[in-house]
C-alpha positions as CSV (number, residue, x, y, z in Angstrom):
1,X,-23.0,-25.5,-13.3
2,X,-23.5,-29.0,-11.3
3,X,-25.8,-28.9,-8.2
4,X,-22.9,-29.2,-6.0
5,X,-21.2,-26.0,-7.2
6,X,-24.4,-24.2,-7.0
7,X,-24.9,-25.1,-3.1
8,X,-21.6,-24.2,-2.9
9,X,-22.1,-20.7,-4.2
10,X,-25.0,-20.3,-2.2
11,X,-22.8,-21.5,1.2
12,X,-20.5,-18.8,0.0
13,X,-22.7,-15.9,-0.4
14,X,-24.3,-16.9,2.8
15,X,-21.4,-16.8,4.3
16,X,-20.0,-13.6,3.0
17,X,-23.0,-11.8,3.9
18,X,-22.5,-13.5,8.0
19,X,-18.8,-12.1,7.5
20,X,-19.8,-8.7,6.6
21,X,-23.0,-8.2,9.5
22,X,-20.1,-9.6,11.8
23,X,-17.4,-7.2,11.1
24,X,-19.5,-4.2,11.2
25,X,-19.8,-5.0,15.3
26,X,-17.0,-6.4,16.0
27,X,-13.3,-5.7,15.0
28,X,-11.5,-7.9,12.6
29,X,-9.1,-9.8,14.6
30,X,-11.9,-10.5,16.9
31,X,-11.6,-14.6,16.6
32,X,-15.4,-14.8,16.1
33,X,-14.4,-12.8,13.2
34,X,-11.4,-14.8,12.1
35,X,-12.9,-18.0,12.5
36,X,-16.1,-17.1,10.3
37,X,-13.1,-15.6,7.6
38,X,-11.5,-18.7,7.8
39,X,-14.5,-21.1,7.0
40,X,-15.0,-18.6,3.8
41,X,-11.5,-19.1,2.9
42,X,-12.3,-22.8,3.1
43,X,-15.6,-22.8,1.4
44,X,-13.8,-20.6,-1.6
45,X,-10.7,-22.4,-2.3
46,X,-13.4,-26.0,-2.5
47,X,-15.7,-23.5,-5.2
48,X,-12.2,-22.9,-6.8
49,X,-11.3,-26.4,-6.9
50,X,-14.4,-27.9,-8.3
51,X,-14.1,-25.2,-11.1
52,X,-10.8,-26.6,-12.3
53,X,-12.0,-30.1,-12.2
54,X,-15.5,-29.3,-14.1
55,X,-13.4,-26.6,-16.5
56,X,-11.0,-30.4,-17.0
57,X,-14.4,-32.7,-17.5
């Protein structure tokens, strides 16, 4: 795995763990909430991305 995609994994688990401690106090369409879901979404379909172009290389 290149450094980049490990960061990135580690931005992602980060952020998955933030998620989850978020949602447990607040409901899920709270837009703290959504916003924090939204910037995993983003942060998963770049992981997703960069593992099709090193799976290419």
């Amino acid at each position: 795995m290149s450094y980049a995609i490990e960061d990135l994994c580690m931005s992602i688990e980060e952020m998955r763990k933030e998620l989850y401690a978020l949602s447990k106090n607040k409901d899920l369409t709270d837009p703290e909430v959504v916003l924090k879901s939204q910037r995993l979404d983003l942060l998963l379909n770049e992981y997703e991305c960069q593992m099709k172009a090193h799976i290419k290389n």
